[in-house]
C-alpha positions as CSV (number, residue, x, y, z in Angstrom):
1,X,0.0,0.0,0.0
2,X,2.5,2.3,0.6
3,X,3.5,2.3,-2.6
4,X,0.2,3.4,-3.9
5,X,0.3,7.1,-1.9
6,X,1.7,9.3,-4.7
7,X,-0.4,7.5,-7.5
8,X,-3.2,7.4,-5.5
9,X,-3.2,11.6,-4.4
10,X,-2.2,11.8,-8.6
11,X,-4.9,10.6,-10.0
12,X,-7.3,12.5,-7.6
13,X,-5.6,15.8,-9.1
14,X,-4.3,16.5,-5.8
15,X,-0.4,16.5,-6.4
16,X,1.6,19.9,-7.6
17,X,5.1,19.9,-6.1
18,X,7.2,16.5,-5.0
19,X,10.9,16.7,-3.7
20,X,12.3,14.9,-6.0
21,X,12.9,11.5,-4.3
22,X,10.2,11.5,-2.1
23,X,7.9,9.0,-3.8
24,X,10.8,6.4,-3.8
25,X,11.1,7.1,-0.3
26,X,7.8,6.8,0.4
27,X,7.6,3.3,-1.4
28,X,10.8,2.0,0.4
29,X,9.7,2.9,4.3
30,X,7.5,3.5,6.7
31,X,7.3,7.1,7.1
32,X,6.1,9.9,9.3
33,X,4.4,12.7,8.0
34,X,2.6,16.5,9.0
35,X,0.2,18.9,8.0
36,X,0.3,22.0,9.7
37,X,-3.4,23.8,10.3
38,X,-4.2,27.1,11.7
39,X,-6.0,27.0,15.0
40,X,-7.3,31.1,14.8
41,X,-10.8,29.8,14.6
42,X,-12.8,26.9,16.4
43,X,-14.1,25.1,13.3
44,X,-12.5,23.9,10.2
45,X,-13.6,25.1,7.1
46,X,-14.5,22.7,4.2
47,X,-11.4,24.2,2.7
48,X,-9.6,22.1,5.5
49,X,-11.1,19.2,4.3
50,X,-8.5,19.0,1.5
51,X,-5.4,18.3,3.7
52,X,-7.5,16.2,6.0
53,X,-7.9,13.5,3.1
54,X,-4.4,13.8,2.0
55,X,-3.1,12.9,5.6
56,X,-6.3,10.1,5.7
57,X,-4.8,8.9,2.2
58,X,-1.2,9.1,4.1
59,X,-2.8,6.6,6.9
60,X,-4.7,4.5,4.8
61,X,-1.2,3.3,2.7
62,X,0.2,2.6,6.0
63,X,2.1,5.5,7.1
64,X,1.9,7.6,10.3
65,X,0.3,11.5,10.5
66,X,0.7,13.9,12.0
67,X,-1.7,16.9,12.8
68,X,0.6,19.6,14.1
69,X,-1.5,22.8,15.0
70,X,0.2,26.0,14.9
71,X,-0.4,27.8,18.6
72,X,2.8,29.3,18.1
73,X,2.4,30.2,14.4
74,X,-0.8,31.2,15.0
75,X,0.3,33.6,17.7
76,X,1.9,35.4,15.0
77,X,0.1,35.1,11.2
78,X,1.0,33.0,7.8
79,X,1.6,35.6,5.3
80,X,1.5,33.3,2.6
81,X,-1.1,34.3,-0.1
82,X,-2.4,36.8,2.2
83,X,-2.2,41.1,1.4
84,X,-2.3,42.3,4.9
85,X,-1.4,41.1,8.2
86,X,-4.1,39.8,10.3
87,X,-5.1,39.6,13.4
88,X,-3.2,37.5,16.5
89,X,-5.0,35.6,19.2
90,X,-3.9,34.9,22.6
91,X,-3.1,31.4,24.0
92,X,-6.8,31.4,26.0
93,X,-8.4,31.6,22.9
94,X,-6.1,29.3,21.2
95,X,-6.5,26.5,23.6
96,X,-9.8,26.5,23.6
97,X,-9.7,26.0,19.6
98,X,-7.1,23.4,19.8
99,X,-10.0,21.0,21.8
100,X,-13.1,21.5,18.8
101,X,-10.7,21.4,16.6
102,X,-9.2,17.6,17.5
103,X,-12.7,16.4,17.8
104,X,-13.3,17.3,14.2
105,X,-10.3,15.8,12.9
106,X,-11.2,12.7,15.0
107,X,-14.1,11.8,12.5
108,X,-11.7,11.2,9.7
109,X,-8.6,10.3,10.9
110,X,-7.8,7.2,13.6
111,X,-6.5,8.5,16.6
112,X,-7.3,5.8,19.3
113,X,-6.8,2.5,17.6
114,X,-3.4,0.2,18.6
115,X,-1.9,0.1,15.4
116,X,1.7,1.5,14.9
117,X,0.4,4.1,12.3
118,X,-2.2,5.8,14.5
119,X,-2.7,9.6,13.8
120,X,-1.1,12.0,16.2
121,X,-1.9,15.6,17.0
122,X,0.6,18.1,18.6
123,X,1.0,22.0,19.0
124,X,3.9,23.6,17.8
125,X,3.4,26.1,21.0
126,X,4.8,23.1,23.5
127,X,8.2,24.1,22.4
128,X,8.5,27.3,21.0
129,X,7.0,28.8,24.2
130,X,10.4,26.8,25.6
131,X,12.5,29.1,23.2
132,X,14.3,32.4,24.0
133,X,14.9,35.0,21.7
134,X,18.3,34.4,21.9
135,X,19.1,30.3,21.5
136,X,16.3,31.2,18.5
137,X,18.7,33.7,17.0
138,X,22.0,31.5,17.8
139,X,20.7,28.2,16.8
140,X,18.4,28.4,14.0
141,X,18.9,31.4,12.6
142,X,22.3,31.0,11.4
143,X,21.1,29.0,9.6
144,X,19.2,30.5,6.4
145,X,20.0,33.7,5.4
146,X,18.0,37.0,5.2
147,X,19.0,36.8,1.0
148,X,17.4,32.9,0.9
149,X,14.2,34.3,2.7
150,X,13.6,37.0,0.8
151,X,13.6,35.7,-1.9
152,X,10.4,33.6,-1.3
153,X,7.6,34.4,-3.4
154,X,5.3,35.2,0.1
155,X,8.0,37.6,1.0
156,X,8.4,39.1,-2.4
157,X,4.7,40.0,-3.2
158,X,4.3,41.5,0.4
159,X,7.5,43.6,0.1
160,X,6.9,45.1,-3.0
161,X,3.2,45.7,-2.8
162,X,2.6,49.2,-2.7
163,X,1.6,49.7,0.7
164,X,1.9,51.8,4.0
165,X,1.7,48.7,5.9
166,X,4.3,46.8,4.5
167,X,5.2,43.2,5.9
168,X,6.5,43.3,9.8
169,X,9.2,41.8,11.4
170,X,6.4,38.9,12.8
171,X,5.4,38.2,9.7
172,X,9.1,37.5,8.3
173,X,9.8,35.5,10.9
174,X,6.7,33.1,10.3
175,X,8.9,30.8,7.7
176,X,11.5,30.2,10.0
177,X,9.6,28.8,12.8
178,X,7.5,26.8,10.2
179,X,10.7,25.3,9.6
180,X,11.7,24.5,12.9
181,X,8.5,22.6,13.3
182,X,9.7,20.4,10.8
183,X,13.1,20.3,12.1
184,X,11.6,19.4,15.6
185,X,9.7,16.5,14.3
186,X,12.5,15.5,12.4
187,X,14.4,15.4,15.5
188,X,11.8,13.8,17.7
189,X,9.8,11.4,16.2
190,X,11.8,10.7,13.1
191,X,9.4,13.2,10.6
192,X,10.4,12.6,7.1
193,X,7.8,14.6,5.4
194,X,6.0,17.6,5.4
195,X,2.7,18.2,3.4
196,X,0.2,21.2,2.7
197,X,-1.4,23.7,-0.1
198,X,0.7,24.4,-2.6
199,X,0.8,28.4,-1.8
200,X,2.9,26.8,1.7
201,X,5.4,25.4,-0.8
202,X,7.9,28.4,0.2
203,X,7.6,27.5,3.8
204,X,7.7,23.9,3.7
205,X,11.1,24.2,1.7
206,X,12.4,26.5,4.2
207,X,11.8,23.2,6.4
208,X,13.5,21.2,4.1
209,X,17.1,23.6,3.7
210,X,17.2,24.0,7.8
211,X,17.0,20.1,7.9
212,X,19.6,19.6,5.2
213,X,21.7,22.6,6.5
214,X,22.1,21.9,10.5
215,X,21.8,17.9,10.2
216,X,22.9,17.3,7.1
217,X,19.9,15.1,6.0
218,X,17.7,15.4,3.3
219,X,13.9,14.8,4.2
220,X,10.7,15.3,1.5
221,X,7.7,17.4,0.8
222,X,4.8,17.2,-1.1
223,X,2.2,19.8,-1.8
224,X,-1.5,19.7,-3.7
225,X,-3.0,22.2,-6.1
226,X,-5.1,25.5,-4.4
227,X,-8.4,24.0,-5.1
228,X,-10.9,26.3,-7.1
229,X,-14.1,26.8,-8.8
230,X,-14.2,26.4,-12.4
231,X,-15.1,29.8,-12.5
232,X,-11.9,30.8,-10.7
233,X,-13.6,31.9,-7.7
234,X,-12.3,30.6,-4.3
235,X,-13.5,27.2,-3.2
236,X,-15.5,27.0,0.4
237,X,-17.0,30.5,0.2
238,X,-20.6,31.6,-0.2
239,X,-22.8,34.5,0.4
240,X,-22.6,34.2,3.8
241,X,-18.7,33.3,3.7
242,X,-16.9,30.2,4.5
243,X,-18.4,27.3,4.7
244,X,-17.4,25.7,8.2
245,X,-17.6,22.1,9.4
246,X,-19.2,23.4,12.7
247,X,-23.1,22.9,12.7
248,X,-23.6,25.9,14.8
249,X,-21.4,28.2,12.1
250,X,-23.3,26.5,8.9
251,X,-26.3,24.8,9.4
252,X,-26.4,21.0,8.4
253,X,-28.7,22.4,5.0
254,X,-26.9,24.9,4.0
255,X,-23.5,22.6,4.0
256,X,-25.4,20.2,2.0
257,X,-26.8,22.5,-0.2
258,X,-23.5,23.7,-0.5
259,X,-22.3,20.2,-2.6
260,X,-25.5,20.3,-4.0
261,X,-25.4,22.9,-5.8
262,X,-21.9,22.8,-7.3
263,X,-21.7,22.9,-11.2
264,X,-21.2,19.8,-13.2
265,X,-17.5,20.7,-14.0
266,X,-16.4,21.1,-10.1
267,X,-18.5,18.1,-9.6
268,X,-16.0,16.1,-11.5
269,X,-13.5,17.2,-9.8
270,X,-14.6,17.0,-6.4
271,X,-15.6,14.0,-6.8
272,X,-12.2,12.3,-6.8
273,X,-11.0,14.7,-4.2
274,X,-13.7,14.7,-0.9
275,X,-14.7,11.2,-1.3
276,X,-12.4,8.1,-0.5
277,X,-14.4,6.0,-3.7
278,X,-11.9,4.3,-5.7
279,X,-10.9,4.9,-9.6
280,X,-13.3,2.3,-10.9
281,X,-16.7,3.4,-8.7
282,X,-15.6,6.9,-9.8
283,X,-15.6,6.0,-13.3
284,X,-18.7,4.4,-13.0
285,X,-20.6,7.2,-11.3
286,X,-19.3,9.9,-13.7
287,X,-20.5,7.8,-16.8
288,X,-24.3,7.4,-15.2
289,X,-23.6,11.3,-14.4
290,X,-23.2,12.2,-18.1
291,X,-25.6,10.2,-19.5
292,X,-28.6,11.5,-17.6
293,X,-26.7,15.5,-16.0
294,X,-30.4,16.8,-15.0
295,X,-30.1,14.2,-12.0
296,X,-27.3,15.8,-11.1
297,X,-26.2,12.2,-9.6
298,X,-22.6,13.1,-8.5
299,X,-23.3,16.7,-6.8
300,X,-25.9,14.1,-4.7
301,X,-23.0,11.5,-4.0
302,X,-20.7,14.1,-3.1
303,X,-23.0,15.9,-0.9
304,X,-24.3,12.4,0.8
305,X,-21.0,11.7,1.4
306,X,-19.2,14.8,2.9
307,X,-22.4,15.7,4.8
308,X,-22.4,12.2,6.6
309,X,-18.3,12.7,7.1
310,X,-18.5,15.9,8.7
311,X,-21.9,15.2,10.9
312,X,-24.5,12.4,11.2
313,X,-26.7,9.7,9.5
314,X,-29.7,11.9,11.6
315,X,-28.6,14.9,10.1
316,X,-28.3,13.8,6.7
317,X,-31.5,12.3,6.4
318,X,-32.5,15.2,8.0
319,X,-31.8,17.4,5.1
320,X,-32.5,14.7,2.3
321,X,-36.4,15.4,3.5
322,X,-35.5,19.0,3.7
323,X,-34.5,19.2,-0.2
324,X,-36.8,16.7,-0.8
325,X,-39.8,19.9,0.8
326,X,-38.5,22.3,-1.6
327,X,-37.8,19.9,-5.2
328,X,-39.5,16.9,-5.0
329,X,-42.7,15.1,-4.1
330,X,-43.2,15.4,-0.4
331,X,-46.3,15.3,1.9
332,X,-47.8,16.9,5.4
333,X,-45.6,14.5,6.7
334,X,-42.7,15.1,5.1
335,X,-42.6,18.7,6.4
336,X,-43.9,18.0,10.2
337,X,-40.7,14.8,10.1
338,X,-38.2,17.9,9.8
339,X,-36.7,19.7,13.2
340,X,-37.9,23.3,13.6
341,X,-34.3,24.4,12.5
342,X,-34.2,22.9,9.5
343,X,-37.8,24.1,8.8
344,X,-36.8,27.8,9.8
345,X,-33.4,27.3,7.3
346,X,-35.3,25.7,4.5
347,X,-37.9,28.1,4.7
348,X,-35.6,31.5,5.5
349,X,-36.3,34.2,3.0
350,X,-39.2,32.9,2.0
351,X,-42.2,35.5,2.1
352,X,-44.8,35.5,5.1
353,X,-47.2,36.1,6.6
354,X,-48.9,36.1,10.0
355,X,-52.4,35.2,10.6
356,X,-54.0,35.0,14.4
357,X,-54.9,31.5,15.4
358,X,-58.8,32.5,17.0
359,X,-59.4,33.3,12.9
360,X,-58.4,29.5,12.5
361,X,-61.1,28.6,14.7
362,X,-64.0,28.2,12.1
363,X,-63.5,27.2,8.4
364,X,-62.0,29.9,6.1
365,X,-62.9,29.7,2.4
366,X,-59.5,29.0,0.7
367,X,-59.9,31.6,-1.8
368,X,-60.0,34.5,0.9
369,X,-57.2,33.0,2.7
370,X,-54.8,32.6,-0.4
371,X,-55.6,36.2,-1.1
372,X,-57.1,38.4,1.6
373,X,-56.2,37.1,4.8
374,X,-52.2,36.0,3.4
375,X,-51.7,38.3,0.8
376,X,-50.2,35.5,-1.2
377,X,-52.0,35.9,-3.9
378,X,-52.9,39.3,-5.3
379,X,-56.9,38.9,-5.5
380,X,-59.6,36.8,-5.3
381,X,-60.0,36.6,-9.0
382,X,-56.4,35.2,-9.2
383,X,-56.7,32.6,-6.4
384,X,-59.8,31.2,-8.4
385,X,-57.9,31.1,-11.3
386,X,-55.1,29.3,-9.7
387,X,-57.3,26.9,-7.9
388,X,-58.7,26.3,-11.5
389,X,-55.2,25.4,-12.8
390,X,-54.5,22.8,-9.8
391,X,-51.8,25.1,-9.2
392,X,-52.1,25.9,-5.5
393,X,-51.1,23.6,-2.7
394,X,-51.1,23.9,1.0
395,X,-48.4,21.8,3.1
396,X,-47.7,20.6,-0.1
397,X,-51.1,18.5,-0.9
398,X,-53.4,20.4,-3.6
399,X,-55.9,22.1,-2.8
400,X,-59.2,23.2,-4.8
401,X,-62.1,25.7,-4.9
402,X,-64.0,23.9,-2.6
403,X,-61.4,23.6,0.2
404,X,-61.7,25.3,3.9
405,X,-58.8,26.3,5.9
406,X,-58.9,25.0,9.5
407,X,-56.6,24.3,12.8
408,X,-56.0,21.4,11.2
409,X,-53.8,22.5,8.9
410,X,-51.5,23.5,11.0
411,X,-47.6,22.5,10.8
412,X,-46.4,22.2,14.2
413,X,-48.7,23.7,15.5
414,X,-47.7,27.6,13.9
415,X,-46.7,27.2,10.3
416,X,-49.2,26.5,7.2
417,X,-47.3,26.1,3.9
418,X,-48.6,27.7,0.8
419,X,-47.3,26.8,-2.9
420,X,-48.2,27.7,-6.3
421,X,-46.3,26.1,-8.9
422,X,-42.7,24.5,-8.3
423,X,-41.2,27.5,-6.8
424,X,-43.4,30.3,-5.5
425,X,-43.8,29.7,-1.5
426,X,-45.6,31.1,1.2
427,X,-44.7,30.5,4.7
428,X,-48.1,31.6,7.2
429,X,-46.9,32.0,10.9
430,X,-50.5,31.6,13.0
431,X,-49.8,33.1,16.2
């Protein structure tokens, strides 16, 4: 298995740079290997996801990860592919992150199981906090020189950029500690590789020289491509910005929706990238996928299978009946099975109205409450010709001319559901 790693993250599109030697190395040995992540946040961010299955890949084959978040790094700010210089966070705030964060990376990678290539997470803050400024200075900084730093493309476009701000001293600094980590692991638990985005290629490098410079050892790197859109746009950000593997940041529908909703071009893409399907099932899938595109079959395979990654069997079936509400044949049922978040989500935006629950109590004609007492429709005139169409349905049964509007009705007690067509809704809030 091991020597299946490189192939394996090559066919998936998600190999750009290789040390050269490193996939013979990889084939030959056992080896240990990190990702670093940023811990300035308490959720991961589907953009996360793409490291996460490269070190899950990494495990599978038979090798040893390692998670290494950066407490100290993230004390201070990665100016790779970034214009200004953001904000720090203190080590409260950090710690704090460092706990949601492992449980999240504990649904995809093994952590707890006895075999000799179980995952392990560490924080690069355990020993630079041990550093002073001055064995920092003495014994890694000699080591790479101000010219080879500078001359990385990170530091290069911040320099230059026309700018009051400019790049500080922090900031410079970040690529030498980055490759201390690696010279640490290294050291300590016998790290041969480092991994990560290939706009951390300058960084991980960095690693590389200080290995190869103070111990005289060559070690290896890999990096994958900046996933994208096909429009160009940045993958993992909506309206509402990123999209986070935290339920409480983006709802459970909105994440799905999310994969659902991706074009048929990324679809091929993501395909081989967020699940763990093999070449052949892949194949299989994007062959049904192009015969038939209106049922959009791999945006629902990727989206089944993320969503049920990142949360829950209850929570994607959850918003399977939620999508299946708003685009498919559903009943009274269907809509009274879903949790009152979900409804809220689902329904969010939609237009509404409120109606008071004592006019409930006898029969309302359904033309005066499409109309009058809802507003949904314009007049009476055009609720009768809607009715006449079979084009108006209430919590999503049809409804017709002779039809009265009762308690009984009632979604949960509060909502009643009003639809004309495929797409024009109506949410009534009785209070």
């Amino acid at each position: 298995m091991k020597k299946g790693f490189i192939k394996e993250l090559n066919w998936r599109g998600m190999l750009h740079d290789v040390i050269p030697g490193t996939e013979e190395y990889i084939s030959n040995n056992k080896t240990v290997g990190y990702i670093g992540f940023d811990p300035t946040s308490d959720s991961l961010h589907i953009g996360s996801l793409v490291p996460i299955f490269i070190l899950k890949h990494f495990q599978n084959a038979g090798h040893t990860p390692i998670v290494l978040l950066g407490g100290a790094t993230g004390m201070i700010g990665d100016p790779s592919g970034k214009s200004d210089e953001r904000n720090l966070l203190d080590k409260k705030i950090l710690k704090q992150n460092e706990k949601k964060l492992k449980l999240q990376f504990e649904k995809f990678l093994d952590f707890k199981s006895k075999t000799p290539n179980k995952a392990i997470l560490v924080n690069n803050y355990d020993w630079m906090s041990k550093f002073s400024i001055i064995n920092f200075s003495r014994d890694i900084g000699k080591h790479i020189t101000v010219n080879y730093m500078m001359a990385k493309e990170s530091v290069k476009k911040r320099i230059s950029k026309d700018t009051k701000q400019g790049m500080s001293f922090t900031e410079f600094t970040y690529q030498l500690i980055q490759g201390y980590d690696f010279l640490h692991l290294f050291k300590d638990m016998n790290c041969m590789l480092q991994m990560g985005g290939s706009d951390q290629w300058g960084n991980i490098t960095t690693g590389t020289e200080l290995i190869r410079r103070k111990e005289n050892e060559k070690v290896f790197a890999i990096t994958c491509p900046l996933i994208k859109k096909s429009d160009g746009s940045k993958f993992g950000k909506s309206e509402g910005g990123n999209i986070w593997l935290d339920k409480n940041k983006t709802s459970v529908y909105k994440f799905y929706q999310y994969w659902l909703n991706i074009t048929d071009e990324d679809a091929l893409n993501y395909i081989k990238v967020f699940t763990f399907l093999n070449k052949s099932e892949i194949e299989i899938l994007v062959k049904e996928h192009n015969d038939d595109r209106a049922r959009r079959l791999l945006q629902n395979k990727i989206a089944e299978i993320v969503t049920l990654m990142v949360h829950s069997q209850e929570d994607l079936n959850n918003v399977i009946k939620a999508s299946k509400v708003l685009f498919g044949k559903s009943s009274k049922e269907d809509l009274e099975s879903l949790d009152e978040d979900t409804f809220k989500e689902i329904f969010e935006g939609v237009p509404s109205s409120n109606i008071s629950i004592n006019k409930l109590s006898k029969e309302i004609d359904i033309e005066n409450f499409l109309s009058t007492e809802t507003k949904f429709l314009k007049s009476i005139s055009e609720a009768r010709r809607s009715l006449k169409e079979n084009s108006v349905s209430i919590n999503k049964n049809k409804v017709s001319q002779n039809t009265k509007v009762t308690k009984l009705d009632l979604l949960n007690d509060k909502y009643i559901l009003l639809q004309r067509g495929r797409k024009n809704y109506h949410l009534v809030i009785v209070k």
